[in-house]
N, C-alpha and C positions, 0 to 999 in steps of 0.2 A: 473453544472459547474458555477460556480461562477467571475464577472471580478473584478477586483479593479480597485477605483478609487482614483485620486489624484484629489485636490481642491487646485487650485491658486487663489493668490489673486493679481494677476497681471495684471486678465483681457484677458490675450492672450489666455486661456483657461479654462474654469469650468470644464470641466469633461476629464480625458484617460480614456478609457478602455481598459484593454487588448485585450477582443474579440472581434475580428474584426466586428461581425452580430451585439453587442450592440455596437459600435462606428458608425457605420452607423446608427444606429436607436434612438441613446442617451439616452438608456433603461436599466438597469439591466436584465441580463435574468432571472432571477426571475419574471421579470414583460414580457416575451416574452409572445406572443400569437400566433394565427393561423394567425392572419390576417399580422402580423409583420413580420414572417418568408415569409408568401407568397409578401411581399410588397420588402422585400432584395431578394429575388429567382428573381423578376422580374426586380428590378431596378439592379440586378449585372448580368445576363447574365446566371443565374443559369442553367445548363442543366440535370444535375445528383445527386437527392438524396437519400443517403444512411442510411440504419435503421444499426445501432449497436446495439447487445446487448449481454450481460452476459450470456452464457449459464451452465446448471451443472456441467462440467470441469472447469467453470473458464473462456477460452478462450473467444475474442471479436469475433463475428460471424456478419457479413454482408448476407444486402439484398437491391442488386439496384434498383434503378427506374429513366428510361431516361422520364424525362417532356416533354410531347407532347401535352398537353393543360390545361389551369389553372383551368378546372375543373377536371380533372385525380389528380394536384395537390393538390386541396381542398381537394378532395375523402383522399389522401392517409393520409392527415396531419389531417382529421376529422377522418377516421375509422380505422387507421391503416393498417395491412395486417394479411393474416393466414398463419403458419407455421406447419411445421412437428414437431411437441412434441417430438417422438417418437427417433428422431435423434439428438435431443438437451438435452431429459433429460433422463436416465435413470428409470425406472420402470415404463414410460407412454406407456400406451397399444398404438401399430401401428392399432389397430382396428378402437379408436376412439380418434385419436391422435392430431386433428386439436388445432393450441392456435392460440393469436390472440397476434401478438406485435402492441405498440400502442407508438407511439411518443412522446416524454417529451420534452416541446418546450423548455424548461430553459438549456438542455442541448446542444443545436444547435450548430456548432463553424464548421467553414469552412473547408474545407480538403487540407491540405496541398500536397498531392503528385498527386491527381486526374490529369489525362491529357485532363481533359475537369473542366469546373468551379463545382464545386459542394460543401455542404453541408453535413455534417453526423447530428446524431440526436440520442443519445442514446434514448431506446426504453424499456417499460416494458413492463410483461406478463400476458395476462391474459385469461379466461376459457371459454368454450363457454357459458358459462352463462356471460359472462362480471364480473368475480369477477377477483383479484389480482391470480396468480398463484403461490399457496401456495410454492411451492416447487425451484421457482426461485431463483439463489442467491442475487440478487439487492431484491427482497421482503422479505427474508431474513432477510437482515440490515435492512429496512425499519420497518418491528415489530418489531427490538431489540430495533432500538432506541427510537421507541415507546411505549414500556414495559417498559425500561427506565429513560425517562420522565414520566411517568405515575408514577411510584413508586417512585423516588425523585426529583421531580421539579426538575431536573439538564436537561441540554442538554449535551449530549456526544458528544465530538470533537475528532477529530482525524487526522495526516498528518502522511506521510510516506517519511524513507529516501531510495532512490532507489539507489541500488547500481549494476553495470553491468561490463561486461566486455568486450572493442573491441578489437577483436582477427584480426590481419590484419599480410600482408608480413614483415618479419624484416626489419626496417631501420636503417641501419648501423650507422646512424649521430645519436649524442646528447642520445647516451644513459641511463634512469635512473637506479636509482642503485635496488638491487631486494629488494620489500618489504619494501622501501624507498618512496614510490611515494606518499604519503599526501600531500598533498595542494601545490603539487611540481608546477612549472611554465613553459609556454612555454619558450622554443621547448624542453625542458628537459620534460615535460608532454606532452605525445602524442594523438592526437586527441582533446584538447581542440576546436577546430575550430566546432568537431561534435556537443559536448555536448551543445557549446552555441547556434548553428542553433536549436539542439533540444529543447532549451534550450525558445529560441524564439517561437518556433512553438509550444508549448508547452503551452504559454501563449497569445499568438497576434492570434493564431487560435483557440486555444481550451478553453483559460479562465482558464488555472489553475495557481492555486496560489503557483506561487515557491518563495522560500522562498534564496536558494542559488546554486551553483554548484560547483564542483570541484575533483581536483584528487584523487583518494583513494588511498591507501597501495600498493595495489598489483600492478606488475612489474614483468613479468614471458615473458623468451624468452627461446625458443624450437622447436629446429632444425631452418626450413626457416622462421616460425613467433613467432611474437610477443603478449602479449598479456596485454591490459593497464587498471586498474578499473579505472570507475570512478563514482563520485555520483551527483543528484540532489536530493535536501531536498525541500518541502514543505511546508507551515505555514498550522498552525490547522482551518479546516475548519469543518461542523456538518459531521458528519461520512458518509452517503450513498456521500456527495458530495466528500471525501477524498477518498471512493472506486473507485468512479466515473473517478477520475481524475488521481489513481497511473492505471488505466486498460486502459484511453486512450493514458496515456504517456508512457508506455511498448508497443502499437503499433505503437505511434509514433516514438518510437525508434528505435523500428526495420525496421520499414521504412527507417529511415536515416541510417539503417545499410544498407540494399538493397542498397540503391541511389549508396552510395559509394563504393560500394559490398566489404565490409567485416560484419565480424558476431559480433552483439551486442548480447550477453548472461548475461542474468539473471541468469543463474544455481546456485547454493549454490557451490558447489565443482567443478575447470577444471583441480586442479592440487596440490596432496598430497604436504604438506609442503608449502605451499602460502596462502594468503588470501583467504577464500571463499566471496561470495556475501552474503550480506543480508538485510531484506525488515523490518528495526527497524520501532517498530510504536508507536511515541509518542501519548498520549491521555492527554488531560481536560476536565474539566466540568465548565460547565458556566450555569450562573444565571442573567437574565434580561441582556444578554451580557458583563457579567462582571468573569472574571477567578475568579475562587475558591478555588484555590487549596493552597493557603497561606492563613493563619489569621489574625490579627490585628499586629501581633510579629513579622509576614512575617515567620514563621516557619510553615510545611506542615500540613495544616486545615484537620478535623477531615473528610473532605469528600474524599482527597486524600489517607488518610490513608486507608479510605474504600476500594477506589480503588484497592491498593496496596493488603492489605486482598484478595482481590476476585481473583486479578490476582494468586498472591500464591497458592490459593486454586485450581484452574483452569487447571493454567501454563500446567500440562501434558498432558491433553486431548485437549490443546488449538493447540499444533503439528499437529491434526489430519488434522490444516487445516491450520496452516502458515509452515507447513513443510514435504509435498505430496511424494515426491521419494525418493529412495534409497541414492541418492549423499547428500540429505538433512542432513543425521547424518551423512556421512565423514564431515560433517562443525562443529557438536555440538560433537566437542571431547573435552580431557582431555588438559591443559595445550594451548589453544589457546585463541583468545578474545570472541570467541563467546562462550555462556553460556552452560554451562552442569548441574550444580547444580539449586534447588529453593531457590534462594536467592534475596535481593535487598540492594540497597547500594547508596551512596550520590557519585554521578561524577563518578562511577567506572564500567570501559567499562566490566567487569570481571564476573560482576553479572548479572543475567537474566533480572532485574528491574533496572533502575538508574531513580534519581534524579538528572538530565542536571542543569549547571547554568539557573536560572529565572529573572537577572537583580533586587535581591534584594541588596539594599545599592549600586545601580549603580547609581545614580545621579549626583555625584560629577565626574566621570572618563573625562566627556566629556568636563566636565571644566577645569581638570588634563592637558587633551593632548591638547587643546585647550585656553591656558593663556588667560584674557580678555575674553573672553566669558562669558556667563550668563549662570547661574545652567539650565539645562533642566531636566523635570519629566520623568524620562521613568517609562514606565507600564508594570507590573509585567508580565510576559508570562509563568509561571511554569509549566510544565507539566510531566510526568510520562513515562518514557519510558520503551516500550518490546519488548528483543532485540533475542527473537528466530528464529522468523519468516524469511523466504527466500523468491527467488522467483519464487517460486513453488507454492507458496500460493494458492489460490482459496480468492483472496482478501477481495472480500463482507462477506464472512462467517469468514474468517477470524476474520475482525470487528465486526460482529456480536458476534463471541466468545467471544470476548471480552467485548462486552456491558453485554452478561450472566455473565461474569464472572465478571465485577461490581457490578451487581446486587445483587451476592453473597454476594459481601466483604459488601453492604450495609444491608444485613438483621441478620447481624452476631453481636450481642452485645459485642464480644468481641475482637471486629473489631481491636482495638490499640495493646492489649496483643497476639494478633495471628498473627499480620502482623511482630511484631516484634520478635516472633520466629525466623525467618527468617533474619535479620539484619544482614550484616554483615559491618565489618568497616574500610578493609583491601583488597588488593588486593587476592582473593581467592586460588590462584595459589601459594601463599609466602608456604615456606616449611613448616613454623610453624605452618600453618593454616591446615594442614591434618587432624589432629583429630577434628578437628571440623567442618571440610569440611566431614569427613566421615557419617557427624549426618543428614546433611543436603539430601530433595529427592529431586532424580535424574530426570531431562527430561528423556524423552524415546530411547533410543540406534538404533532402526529400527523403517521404518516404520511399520511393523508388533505390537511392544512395540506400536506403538502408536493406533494405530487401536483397540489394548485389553483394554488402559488406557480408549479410548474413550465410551467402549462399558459400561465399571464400570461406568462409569460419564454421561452417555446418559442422563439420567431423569432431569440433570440441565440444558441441552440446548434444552428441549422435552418441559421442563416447559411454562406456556404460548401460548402453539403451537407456540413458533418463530422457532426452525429446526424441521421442520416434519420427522417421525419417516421412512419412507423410504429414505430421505438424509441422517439420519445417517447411514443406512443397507449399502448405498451405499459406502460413506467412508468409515466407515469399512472394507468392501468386498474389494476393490479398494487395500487398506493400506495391506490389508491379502495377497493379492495375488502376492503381489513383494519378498514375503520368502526370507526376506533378516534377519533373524533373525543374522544370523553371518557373514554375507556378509563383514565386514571389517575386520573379521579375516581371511577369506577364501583370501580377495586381500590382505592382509600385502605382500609388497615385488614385486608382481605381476604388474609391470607397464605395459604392454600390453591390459590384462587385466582390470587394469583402466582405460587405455584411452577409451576404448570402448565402459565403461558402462560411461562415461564423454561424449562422443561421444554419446549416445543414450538420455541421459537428456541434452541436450544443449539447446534446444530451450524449454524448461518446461514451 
């Protein structure tokens, strides 16, 4: 987890952080150590700290430790602890099932709901020989984006827009209209008050880098509640810290759903005919810290277009892991904003790939709105978005998918003439565009579809050993076994029925 900093030159301040353990320590946690964490544990009253981590489902998993003397401390934050394998990952034998999680101090960031002071610490896996635990999802990203650098000098970035829904009692006052709610404002936007505590805690504890928040679309009232999207977006940070940060902010979330006891939901689908959620993830690539994804013309550089290629190529077997349950495709239908066809497109929410505004030829606007002012340079931020993904995800792998699937678009010669098969230049949905939308391949319909596309496409995410060949048996298996091959033709009409299975993937 990463904090920002702001530099005044006013003197009343050299450095903010956002996270609270580097504001105390005037540190980058990048620069955290053992002896830094244990120097905040004791000078704040620390009693309780907790190991987070990734496990094969995806889910954050805890393990406490009440501090009873600073050398039990030192122990835990020098050797880690051992865990049950056997109950975290599928296909590790309960015979000899011991792994070791092991503390990642750069991740450190306070706990916001703890009812004693404490500390969390994402945490990685590793073997009883002391190697990396191949089959982890956080080790996972950590090869891809290593394979990735390695094969073209680029760093792979990546931020996600997190979009949720608080399902709470009807409030008869200020109601918004349905399917109206973007960037709608209080009290007509309900629950703003959450999003921005989350919104906070999110950054001032954990160190993540948000980028914005706000109301989404959806606005769905039935029977005695109500139920309101909303989203937080984040800026592009290197990829495992992007996973890092969208897995602790979905538990922070739901914490502040608890506090307030109503339910924050990620699901993809709570209700046919409404906005579903989804978990859009923009990506760059950077070079000596510098975006690349424009040329000298500011028109999209030959390494984005790679990108774009690989994602194409990918896009279906890429489901297998930004979009896990059944309610996932009630989201990817026909005729809504979220994507069905393999397409990409310039601005248009419609296609599975957009190219977002980048602040190209923005220079002058700030001058515009601001008469008398002097030109300011803004820096180009271009990046690549893909818009299938839920949050259902298995986030780490997710990313990772996605780093293979760059990979792809970069060893492809004919990276520019293939990406642009695919082009399209029109809202996809216009009537005229059928026959040419008919040309175009389909994401996957079920989980099941998705499970079979992955199983065709195994050998490119096998490559390199970045997903070991028993994680993918296992999504597969996983994806087979929800037999939902006609599941939305079996509920067309059946609202009972729906609510139930919306009811059983709600907390996904």
């Amino acid at each position: 987890m990463l904090a920002w900093i702001t530099i005044s030159h006013g003197g009343f301040m050299d450095k903010i952080y956002a996270n609270r353990i580097a504001a105390y320590l005037n540190k980058e946690p990048k620069d955290f150590t053992r002896e830094d964490l244990i120097k905040y544990i004791k000078g704040n009253g620390i009693r309780l700290v907790n190991f987070r981590y990734v496990a094969g489902d995806g889910r954050l998993k805890t393990l406490n430790f009440i501090i009873h003397s600073e050398d039990y401390l030192n122990r835990i934050l020098s050797a880690g602890e051992r865990v049950d394998g056997s109950s975290l990952f599928k296909g590790v034998d309960a015979g000899s099932s011991d792994l070791y999680v092991v503390p990642r101090y750069c991740t450190a960031f306070v706990n916001p709901f703890s009812s004693m002071p404490a500390i969390d610490i994402i945490c990685a896996f590793y073997t009883a020989e002391g190697k990396p635990f191949a089959s982890a999802p956080s080790e996972i990203l950590r090869r891809a984006e290593k394979e990735f650098t390695k094969e073209t000098g680029l760093k792979f970035y990546a931020m996600g827009e997190l979009e949720y829904y608080v399902m709470a009692p009807k409030d008869p006052l200020y109601p918004s209209v349905t399917q109206k709610g973007y960037h709608e404002s209080y009290p007509f936007a309900k629950y703003e008050d959450l999003r921005t505590e989350a919104m906070e805690l999110i950054a001032a504890a954990a160190g993540g880098k948000i980028k914005y928040g706000h109301s989404e679309v959806g606005f769905i009232r039935s029977g005695d509640k109500e139920m309101t999207q909303q989203e937080i977006e984040f800026l592009p940070v290197p990829a495992s810290d992007a996973a890092d940060q969208l897995a602790v902010s979905k538990w922070i979330l739901s914490g502040i759903g608890r506090k307030y006891g109503v339910t924050i939901s990620f699901a993809p689908k709570i209700s046919i005919g409404h906005a579903g959620s989804g978990l859009h993830i923009h990506t760059c690539l950077m070079k000596n810290g510098k975006n690349v994804m424009l040329n000298e013309n500011n028109e999209l550089s030959d390494e984005s277009k790679k990108l774009i290629a690989g994602f194409m190529e990918l896009a279906a077997p890429i489901t297998a892991f930004g979009n896990t349950v059944p309610t996932s495709y009630f989201r990817l239908v026909p005729h809504q904003e979220a994507p069905v066809n393999v397409c990409w497109a310039y601005r248009n929410r419609s296609a599975l790939v957009r190219i977002p505004l980048g602040w190209t030829n923005a220079a002058g606007m700030i001058k515009d709105a601001n008469p008398g002012s002097a030109p300011i340079a803004v820096e180009t931020n271009q990046t690549v978005e893909i818009r299938s993904a839920d949050g259902s995800a298995n986030i780490h792998m997710l990313i990772a998918s996605l780093c293979v699937a760059a990979m792809r678009g970069f060893r492809r010669k004919d990276f520019s003439e293939y990406a642009n098969r695919f082009f399209v230049d029109r809202n996809i949905h216009d009537k005229e565009f059928a026959e040419i939308l008919e040309k175009l391949p389909h994401l996957p319909f079920s989980c099941v579809a998705s499970g079979e596309v992955l199983e065709k496409n195994r050998a490119a995410f096998e490559e390199n050993g970045i997903f070991p060949p028993a994680v993918l048996d296992s999504a597969i298996e996983k994806l087979r076994s929800y037999h939902d091959e006609t599941l939305r033709q079996r509920l067309t009409g059946k609202v009972e029925e729906m609510k139930e299975l919306v009811e059983e993937y709600l907390y996904c």
